[in-house]
Structure formats: structure tokens, C-alpha cells
C-alpha positions as CSV (number, residue, x, y, z in Angstrom):
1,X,103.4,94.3,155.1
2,X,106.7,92.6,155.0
3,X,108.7,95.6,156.5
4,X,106.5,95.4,160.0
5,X,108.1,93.0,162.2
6,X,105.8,90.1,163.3
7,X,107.1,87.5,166.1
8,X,105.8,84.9,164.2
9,X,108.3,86.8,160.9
10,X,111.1,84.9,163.4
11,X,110.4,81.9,162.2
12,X,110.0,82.5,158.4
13,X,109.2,85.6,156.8
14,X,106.8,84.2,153.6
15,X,104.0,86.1,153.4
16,X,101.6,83.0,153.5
17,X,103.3,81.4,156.3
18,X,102.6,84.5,158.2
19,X,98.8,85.3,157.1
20,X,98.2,81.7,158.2
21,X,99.3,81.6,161.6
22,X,97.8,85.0,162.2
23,X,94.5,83.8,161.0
24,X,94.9,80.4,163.1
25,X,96.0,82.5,166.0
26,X,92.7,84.8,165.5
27,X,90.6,81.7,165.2
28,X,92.3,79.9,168.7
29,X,92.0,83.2,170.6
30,X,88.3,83.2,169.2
31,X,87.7,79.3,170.6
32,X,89.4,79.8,174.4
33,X,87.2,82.7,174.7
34,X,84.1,81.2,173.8
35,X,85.5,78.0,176.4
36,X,85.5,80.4,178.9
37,X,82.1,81.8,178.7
38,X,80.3,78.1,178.7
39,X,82.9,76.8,181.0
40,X,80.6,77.6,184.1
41,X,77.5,79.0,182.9
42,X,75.4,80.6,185.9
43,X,72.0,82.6,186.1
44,X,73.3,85.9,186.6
45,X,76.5,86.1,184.2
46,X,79.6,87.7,184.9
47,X,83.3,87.8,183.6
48,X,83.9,86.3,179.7
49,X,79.8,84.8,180.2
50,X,78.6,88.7,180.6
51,X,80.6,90.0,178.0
52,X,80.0,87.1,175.7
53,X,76.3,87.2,176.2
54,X,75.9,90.8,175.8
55,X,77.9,90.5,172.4
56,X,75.6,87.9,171.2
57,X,72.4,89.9,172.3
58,X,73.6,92.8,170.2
59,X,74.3,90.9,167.2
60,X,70.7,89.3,167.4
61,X,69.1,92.7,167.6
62,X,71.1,94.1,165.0
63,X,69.7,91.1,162.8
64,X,66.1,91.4,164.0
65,X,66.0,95.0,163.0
66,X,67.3,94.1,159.9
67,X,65.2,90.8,159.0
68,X,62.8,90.1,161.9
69,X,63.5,88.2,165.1
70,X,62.7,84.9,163.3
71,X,65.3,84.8,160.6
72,X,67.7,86.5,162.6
73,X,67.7,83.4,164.8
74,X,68.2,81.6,161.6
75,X,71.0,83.1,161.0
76,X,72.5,84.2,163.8
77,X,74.9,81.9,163.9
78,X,76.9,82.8,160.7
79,X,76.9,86.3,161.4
80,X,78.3,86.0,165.2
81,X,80.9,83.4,163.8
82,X,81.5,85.9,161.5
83,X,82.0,89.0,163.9
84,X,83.2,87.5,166.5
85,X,86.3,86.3,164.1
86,X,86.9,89.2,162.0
87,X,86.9,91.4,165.4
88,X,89.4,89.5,166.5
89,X,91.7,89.5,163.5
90,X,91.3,93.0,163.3
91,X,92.4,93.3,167.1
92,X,95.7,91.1,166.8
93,X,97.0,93.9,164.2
94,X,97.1,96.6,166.6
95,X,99.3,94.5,168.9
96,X,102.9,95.4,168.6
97,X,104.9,92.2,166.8
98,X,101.4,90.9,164.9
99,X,99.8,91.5,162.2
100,X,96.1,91.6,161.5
101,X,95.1,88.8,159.2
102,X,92.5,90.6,157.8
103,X,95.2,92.8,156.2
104,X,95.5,90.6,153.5
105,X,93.3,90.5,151.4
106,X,92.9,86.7,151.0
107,X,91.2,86.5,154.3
108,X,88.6,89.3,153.1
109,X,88.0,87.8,149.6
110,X,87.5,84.4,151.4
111,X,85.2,85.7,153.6
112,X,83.3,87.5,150.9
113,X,83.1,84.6,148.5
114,X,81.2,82.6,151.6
115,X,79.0,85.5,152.5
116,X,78.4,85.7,148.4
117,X,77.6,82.0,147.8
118,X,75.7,81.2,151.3
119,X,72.8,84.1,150.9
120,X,72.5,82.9,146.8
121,X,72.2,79.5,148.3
122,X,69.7,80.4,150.9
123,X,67.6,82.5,148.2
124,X,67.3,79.9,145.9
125,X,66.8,77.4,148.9
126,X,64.0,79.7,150.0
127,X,62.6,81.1,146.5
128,X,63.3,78.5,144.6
129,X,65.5,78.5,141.3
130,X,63.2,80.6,139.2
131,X,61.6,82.2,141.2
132,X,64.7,84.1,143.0
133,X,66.5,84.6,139.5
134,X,63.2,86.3,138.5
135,X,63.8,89.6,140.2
136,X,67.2,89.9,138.5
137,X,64.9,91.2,135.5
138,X,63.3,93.7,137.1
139,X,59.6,94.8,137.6
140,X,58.6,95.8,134.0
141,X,59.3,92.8,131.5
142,X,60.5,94.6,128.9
143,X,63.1,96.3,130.9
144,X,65.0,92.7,132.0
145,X,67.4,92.9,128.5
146,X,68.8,96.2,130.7
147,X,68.2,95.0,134.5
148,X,69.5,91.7,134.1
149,X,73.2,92.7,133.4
150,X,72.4,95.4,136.2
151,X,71.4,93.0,139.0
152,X,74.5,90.3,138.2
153,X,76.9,93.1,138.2
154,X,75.3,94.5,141.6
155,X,75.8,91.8,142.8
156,X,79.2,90.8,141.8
157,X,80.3,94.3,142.8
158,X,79.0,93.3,146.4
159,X,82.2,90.5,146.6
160,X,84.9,93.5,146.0
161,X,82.5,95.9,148.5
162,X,83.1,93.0,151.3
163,X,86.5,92.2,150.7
164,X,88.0,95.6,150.0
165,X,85.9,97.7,152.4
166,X,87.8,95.2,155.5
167,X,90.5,94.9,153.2
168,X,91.4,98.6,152.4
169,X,91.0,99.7,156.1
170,X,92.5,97.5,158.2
171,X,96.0,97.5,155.6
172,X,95.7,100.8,156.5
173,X,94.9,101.2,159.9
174,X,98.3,98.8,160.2
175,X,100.3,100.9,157.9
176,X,99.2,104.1,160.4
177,X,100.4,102.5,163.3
178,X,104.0,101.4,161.6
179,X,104.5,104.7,161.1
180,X,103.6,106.2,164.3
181,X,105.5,103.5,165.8
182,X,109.1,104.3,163.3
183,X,108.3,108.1,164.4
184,X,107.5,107.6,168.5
185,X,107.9,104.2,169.5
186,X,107.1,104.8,173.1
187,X,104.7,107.6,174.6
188,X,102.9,108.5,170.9
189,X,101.1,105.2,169.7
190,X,99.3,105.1,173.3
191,X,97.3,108.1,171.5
192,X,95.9,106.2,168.3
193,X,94.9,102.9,170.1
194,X,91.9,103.8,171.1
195,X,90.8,105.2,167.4
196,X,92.5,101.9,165.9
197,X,90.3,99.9,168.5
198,X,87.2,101.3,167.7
199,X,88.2,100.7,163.6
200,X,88.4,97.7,164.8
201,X,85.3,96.3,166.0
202,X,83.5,99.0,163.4
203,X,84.9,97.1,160.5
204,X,83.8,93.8,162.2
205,X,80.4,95.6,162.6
206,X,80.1,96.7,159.3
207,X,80.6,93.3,158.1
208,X,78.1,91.8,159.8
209,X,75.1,94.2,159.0
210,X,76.1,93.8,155.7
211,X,76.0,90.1,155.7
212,X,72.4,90.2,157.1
213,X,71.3,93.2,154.9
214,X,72.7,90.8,152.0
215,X,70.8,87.5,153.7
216,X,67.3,89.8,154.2
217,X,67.9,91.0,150.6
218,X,68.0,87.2,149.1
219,X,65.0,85.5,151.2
220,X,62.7,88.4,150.9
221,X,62.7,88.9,147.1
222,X,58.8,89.0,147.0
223,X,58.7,92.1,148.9
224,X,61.0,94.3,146.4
């Protein structure tokens, strides 16, 4: 969005220049806060520890309900990387003078394509070759001629439902508040926050259960 202004759009005002330094500044803010919670680790948490802990209990429950307690431990910590980062790319966009880097959709097609190729790796890793390609044919034999093509472009179709699911709504959820901020620039954004927020975090959500229901999907293969 070249016509929102970005502080960071002071410097130089190429697209890439500005999708990188948002993403960088989403991936700093994402390190301090994590040095703050391990910084002075007690028994009874409190401040950033509280909140960090209670973020990471709910991403491990959302992965044991999905894939069991054991290889949601596995994976756990791709998926909290994962949340914890797009969260807070989606959060910078709502800021006056930044702009979400998940609003590009290079960010979201590069996070896609690692979700994509890490739970084919781990199928194969945990099938084996053969054996996870096998269900790509289907249950009846002489079916696979039609199931094959099927199952690739399934899962193809799961790189654009990724990217342009985060993609699609955050662009638009930033193109909401420029104009609510060209219309009302004082009183009448305090309204939307809280919605944009909340789009916010369920984007970031919505990535990660994916990205588990995607991970269960590849290492279970024998129970479809």
C-alpha cells in the first residue's frame, strides 16, 4: 500500500525496502519479548513470563487436540515460532505510520511454502517415501488414475489457502483502517481497533491450527 504513510516510507519508499524492515521489526519485537519472559524466570509467573506462558500453553493444547500431546510437543516449536511471528506482524499494521508485513503477500507465500515443504518432509521422514506417496492414490486401486491428480492438486491448493487466507485479510483489514483514518483521523479509528485486534491474533490463530491440522494430516496417513 504505497499511498499509507509508513515512518520507515521516510527513508525510502520501495516497496521491498519497506516489507523488509517491517518484517525485521516484527521479528526484533518478537525476540525482546521472549528476552523478557526468560530474563528472570520465577515459580509463580507474572508480567511478560505469565503472559508468555499462558500463550504457549494454549498453542500446546490446541496441538494436542489436534494430534495428541506427543506430537504436539514435537512440533510445538514451529507452530509457536510461527504464531507468535505472524501475531505480531499482523499487530504492527494496525499502528498508525506501519504497515503490517504480512500485507504483502511475499511474507504469506514464504511462510506457506515452509509450512508446505516441512509437513511433506516430516511425512516422508515418518512414512517413508512410498509409503506416504501411497495414499495420494486413494483407497480402491483402480481409482488412483483419478485420485492421484486429486490429492497433488489438494495439496497444492493448500500453499494459495495459507498465503492468501493471511494475505487477503490483513491487506484488507489495512486498507479499512486507511480509510477510516482519511475519513476521521481522530475520535473514529478508536472504534475499529478492537475488531482489527481481534483479526489480528484470529489470522495468526488460524494459521497455526492449520499448520498442525496439515502436520497431523502427513504423519498419520495410516489412519485415513
Amino acid at each position: 500500500m504505497g499511498e499509507l504513510f509508513t515512518f520507515f516510507g521516510l527513508i525510502s519508499h520501495d516497496k521491498t525496502f519497506i516489507y523488509v524492515t517491517h518484517m525485521l521489526l516484527a521479528a526484533g519485537i518478537a525476540l525482546v519479548i521472549v528476552r523478557m519472559a526468560m530474563s528472570n524466570l520465577q515459580l509463580v509467573p507474572k508480567g511478560t513470563q505469565n503472559l508468555m506462558e499462558a500463550y504457549l500453553s494454549g498453542v500446546l493444547k490446541m496441538g494436542t487436540d489436534v494430534m495428541g500431546q506427543e506430537n504436539a510437543r514435537r512440533y510445538f516449536p514451529l507452530v509457536a515460532t510461527i504464531g507468535l511471528f505472524v501475531g505480531l506482524a499482523n499487530i504492527i499494521g494496525i499502528i498508525p505510520g506501519f504497515e503490517a508485513p504480512t500485507a504483502f503477500l511475499e511474507f504469506a507465500l514464504t511462510l506457506a511454502v515452509c509450512v508446505f515443504v516441512y509437513y511433506n518432509f516430516e511425512g516422508i521422514r515418518r512414512q517413508g517415501f512410498f509409503k506416504y506417496f501411497k495414499h495420494f492414490f486413494g483407497p480402491v486401486w483402480w481409482l488412483a488414475w483419478l485420485m492421484f491428480p486429486i490429492e497433488i492438486v489438494s495439496h497444492f491448493s493448500r500453499l494459495i489457502s495459507l498465503s492468501f487466507r493471511l494475505f487477503g485479510n490483513v491487506k484488507g483489514d489495512d486498507m479499512f483502517l486507511m480509510v477510516i483514518l482519511m475519513l476521521a483521523p481522530w475520535l473514529l479509528p478508536m472504534i475499529p481497533f478492537a475488531l482489527l485486534t481481534f483479526m489480528a491474533f484470529l489470522q495468526a490463530f488460524i494459521f497455526m491450527m492449520l499448520t498442525y491440522v496439515y502436520l497431523g494430516g502427513a504423519i498419520a496417513v495410516d489412519e485415513h
